[in-house]
Backbone as numpy.savetxt, mean C-alpha at the origin, in Angstrom:
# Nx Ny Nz CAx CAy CAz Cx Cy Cz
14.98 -10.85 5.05 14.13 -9.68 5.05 15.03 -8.45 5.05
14.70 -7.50 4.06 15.56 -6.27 4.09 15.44 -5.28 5.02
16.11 -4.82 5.32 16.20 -4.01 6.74 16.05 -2.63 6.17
16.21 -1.18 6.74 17.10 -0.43 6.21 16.95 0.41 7.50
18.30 1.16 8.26 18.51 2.14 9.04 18.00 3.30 8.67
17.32 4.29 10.19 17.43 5.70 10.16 17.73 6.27 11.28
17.61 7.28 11.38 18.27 8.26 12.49 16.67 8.34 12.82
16.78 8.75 14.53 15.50 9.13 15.00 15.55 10.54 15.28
14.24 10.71 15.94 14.74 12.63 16.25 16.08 12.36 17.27
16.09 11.42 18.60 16.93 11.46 19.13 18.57 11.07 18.79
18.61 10.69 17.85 19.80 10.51 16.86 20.19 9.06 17.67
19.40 7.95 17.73 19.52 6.97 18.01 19.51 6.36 16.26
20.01 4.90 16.03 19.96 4.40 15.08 18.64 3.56 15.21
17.49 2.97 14.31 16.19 2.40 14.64 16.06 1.69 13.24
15.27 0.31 13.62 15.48 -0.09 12.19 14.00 -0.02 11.54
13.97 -0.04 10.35 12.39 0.01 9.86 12.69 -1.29 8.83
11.98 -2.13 9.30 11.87 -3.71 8.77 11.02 -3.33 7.49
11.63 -3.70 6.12 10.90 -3.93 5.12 10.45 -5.44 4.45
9.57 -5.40 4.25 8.85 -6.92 3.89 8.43 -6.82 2.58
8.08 -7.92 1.61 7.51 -8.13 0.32 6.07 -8.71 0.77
4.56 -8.20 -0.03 3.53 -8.80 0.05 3.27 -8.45 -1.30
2.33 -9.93 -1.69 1.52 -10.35 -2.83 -0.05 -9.32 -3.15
-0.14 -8.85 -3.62 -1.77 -8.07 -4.01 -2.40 -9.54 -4.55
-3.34 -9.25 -3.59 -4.80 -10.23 -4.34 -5.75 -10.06 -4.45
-6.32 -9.50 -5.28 -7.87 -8.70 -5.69 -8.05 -7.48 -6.14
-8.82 -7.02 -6.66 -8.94 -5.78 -7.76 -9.21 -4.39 -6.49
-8.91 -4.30 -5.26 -9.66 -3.21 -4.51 -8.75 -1.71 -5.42
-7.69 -2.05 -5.62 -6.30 -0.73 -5.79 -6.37 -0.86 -7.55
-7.13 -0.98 -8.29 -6.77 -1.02 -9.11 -7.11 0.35 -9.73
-6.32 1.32 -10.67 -5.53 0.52 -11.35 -4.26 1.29 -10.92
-4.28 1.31 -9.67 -2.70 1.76 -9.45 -1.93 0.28 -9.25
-2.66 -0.71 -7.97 -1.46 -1.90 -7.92 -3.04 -2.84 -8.14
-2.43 -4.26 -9.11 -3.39 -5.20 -9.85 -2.55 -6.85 -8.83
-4.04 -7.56 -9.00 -3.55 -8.92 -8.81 -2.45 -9.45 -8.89
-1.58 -9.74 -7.76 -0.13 -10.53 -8.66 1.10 -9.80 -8.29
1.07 -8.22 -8.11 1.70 -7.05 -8.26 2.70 -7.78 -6.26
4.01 -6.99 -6.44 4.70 -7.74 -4.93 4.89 -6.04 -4.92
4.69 -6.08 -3.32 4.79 -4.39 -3.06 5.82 -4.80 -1.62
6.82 -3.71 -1.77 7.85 -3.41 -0.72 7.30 -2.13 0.39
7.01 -3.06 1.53 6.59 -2.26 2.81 7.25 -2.30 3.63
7.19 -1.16 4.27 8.24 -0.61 5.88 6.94 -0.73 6.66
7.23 -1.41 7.55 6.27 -1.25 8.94 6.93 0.28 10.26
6.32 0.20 10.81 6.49 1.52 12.04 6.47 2.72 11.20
6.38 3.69 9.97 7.25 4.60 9.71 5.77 5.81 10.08
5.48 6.72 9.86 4.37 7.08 10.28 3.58 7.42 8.81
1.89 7.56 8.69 1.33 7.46 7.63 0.95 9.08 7.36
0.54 9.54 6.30 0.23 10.56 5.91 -0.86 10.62 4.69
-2.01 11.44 4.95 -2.86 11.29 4.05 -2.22 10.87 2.27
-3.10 9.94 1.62 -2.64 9.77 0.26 -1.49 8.94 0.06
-1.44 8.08 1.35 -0.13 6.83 1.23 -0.85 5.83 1.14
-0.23 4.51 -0.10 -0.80 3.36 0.46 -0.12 2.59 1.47
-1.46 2.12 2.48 -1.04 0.81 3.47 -1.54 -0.06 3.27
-0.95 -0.80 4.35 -1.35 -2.24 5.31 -1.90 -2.27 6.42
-3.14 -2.66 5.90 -3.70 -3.05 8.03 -4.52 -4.03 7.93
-4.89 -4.50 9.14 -5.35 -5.24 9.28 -6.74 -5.08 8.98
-7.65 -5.63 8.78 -9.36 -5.57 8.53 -9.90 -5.48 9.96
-10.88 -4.36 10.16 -11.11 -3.92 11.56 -12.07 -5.19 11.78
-12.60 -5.75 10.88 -13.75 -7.10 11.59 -13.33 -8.18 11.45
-11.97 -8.71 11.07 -11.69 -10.20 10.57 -9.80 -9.63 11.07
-9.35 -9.57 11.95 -8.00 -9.12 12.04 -6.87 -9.89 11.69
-7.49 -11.22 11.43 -6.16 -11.74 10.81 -6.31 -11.82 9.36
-7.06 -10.76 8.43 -6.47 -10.13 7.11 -5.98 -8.94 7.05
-5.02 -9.05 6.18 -4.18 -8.01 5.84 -5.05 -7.34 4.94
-5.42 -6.09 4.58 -5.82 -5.13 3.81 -4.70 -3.98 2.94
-4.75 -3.75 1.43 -4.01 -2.72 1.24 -5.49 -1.75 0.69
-4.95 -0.47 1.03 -6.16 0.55 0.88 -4.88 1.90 1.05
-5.30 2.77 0.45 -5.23 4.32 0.72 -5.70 5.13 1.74
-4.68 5.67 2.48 -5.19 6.23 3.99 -5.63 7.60 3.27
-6.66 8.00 3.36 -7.34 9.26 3.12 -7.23 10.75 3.61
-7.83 10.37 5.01 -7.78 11.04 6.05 -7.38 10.79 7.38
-7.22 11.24 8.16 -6.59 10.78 9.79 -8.34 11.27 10.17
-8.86 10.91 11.09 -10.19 10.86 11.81 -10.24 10.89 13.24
-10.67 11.50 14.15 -10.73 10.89 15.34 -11.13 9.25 15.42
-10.33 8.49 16.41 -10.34 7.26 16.11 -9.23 6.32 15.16
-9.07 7.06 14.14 -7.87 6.78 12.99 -7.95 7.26 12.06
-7.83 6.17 10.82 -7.97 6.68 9.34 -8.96 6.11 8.54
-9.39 7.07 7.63 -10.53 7.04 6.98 -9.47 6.32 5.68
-9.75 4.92 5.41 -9.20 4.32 3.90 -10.12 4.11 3.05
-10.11 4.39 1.69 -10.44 3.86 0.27 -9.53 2.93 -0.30
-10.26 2.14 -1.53 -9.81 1.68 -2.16 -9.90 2.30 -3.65
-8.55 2.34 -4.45 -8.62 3.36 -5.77 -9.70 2.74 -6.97
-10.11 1.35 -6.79 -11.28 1.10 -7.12 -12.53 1.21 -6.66
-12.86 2.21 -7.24 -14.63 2.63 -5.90 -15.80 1.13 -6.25
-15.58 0.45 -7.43 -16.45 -0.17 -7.55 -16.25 -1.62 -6.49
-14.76 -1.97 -5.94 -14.68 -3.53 -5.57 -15.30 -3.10 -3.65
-14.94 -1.96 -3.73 -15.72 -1.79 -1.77 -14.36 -2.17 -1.17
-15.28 -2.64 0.04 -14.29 -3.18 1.09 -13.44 -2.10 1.84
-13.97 -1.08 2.23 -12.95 -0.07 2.62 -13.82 0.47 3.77
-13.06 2.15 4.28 -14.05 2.67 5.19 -15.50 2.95 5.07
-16.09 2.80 3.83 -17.55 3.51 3.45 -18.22 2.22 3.37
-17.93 0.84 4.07 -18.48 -0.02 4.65 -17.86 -0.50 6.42
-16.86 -0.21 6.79 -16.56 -0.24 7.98 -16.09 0.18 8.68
-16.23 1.92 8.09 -15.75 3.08 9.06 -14.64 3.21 9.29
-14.25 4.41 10.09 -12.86 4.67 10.77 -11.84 3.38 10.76
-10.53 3.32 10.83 -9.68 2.18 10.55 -8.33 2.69 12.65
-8.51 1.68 13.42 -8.15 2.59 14.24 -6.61 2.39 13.74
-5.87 3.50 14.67 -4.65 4.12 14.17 -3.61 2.48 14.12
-3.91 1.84 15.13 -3.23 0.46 15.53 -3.27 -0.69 14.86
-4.21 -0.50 13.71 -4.05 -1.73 12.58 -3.47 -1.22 11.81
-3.57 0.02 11.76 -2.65 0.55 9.86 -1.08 -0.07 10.32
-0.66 -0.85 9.42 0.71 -1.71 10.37 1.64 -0.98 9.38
1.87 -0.77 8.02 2.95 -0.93 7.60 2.96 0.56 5.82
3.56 1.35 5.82 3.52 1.97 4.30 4.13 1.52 2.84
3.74 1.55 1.69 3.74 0.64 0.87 5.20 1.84 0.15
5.61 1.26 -0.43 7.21 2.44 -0.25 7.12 1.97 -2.23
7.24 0.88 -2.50 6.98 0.41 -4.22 6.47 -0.98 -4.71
5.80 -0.72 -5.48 5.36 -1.86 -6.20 6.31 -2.39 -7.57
6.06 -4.03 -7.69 7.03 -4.59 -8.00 5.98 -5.40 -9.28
5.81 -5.06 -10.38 5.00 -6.06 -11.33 5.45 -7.49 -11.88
5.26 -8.52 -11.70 6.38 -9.67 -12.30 5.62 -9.88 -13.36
6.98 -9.98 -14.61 6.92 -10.57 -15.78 5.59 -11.69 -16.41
4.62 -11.39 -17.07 4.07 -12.27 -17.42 4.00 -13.37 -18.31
3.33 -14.38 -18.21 3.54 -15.70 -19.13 3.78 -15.78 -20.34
2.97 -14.77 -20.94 3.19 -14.24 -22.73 3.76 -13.38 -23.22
4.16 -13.10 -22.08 5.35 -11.26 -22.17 6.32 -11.41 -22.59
6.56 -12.68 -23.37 7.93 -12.66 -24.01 9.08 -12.34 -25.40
8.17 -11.24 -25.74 8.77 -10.14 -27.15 9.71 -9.54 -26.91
10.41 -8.79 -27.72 11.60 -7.93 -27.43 10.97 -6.64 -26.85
9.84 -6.21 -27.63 8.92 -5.34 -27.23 8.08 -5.56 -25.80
7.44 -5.91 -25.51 7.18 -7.00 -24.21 7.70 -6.85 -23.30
9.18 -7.62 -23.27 10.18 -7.47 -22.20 10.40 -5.88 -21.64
10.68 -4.80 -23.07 11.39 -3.60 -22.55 10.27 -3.15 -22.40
8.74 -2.70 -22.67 7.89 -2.12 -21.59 7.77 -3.07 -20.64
8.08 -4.32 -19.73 8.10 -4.39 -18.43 8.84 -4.41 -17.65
10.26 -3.90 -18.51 11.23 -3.30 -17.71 10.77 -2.02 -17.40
10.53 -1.09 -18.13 9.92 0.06 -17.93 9.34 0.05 -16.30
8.03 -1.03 -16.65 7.16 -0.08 -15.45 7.05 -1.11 -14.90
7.56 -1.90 -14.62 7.61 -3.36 -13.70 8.13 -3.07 -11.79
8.88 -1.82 -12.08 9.67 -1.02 -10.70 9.02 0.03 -10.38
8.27 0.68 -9.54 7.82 2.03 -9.50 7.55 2.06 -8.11
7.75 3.55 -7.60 7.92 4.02 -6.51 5.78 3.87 -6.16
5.23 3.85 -4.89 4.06 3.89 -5.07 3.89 5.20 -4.64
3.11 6.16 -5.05 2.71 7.48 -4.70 1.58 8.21 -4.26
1.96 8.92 -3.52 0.51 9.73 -3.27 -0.65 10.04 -3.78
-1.44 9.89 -4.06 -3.13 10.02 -4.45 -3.23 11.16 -5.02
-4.09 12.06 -5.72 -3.93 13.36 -6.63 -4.69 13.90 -4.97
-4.34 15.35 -5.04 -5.78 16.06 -4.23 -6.53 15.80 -4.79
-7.00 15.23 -5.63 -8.74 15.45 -5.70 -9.48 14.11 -4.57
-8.33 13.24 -4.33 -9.02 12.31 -3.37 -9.80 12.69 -2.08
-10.85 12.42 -2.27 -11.51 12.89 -0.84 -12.37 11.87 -0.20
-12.45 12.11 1.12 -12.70 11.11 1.82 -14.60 11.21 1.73
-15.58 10.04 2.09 -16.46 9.98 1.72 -17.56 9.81 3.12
């Protein structure tokens, strides 16, 4: 598991554990799709228009990726960038601050089965690596 060091305010050294997880299901689409491996730091702190990880406030041993929206009394208000698949706060409310576990730092697309052209290959070199990013302002919470 990849690690990577930072400095804290107190100029202590602290590690922020990065992990690989699998996307499974259309909620993020079409920023991250089925299949897609996304590189997450757990502890780092969240800020409106990041994607996370948390846990599902009614079933806690699933992992959820969603877009933190807003901070809320209580926690964060998440969407999913697909309004049509659900599954987010505008069926189970506020997300408290203590499940959002981890920020999604990049998504990782792997090569597909038929992707094997010269053409093919170099657009999924292209966009196979990408940093994941903040949400436009126009995202608003619902």
């Amino acid at each position: 598991m990849p690690e990577r060091r930072q400095v804290s305010g107190g100029g202590r050294l602290t590690r922020r554990p990065l992990r690989v997880v699998e996307v499974t299901g259309p909620s993020m689409v079409p920023t991250l799709y089925h299949g897609d491996l996304l590189l997450v730091q757990y502890g780092v702190p969240v800020r409106p228009g990041d994607v996370v990880i948390l846990r599902h406030p009614f079933q806690q041993d699933l992992l959820v990726v969603k877009r933190a929206v807003e901070r809320r009394p209580g926690g964060w208000w998440v969407r999913g960038d697909n309004t049509f698949a659900g599954g987010d706060s505008t069926d189970y409310g506020v997300v408290p601050e203590e499940l959002v576990l981890a920020r999604v730092r990049a998504r990782y697309r792997p090569l597909a089965k038929g992707q094997r052209s010269v053409t093919g290959v170099l657009g999924w070199a292209v966009s196979a690596l990408r940093p994941v990013r903040s949400a436009s302002s126009r995202l608003r919470a619902r």
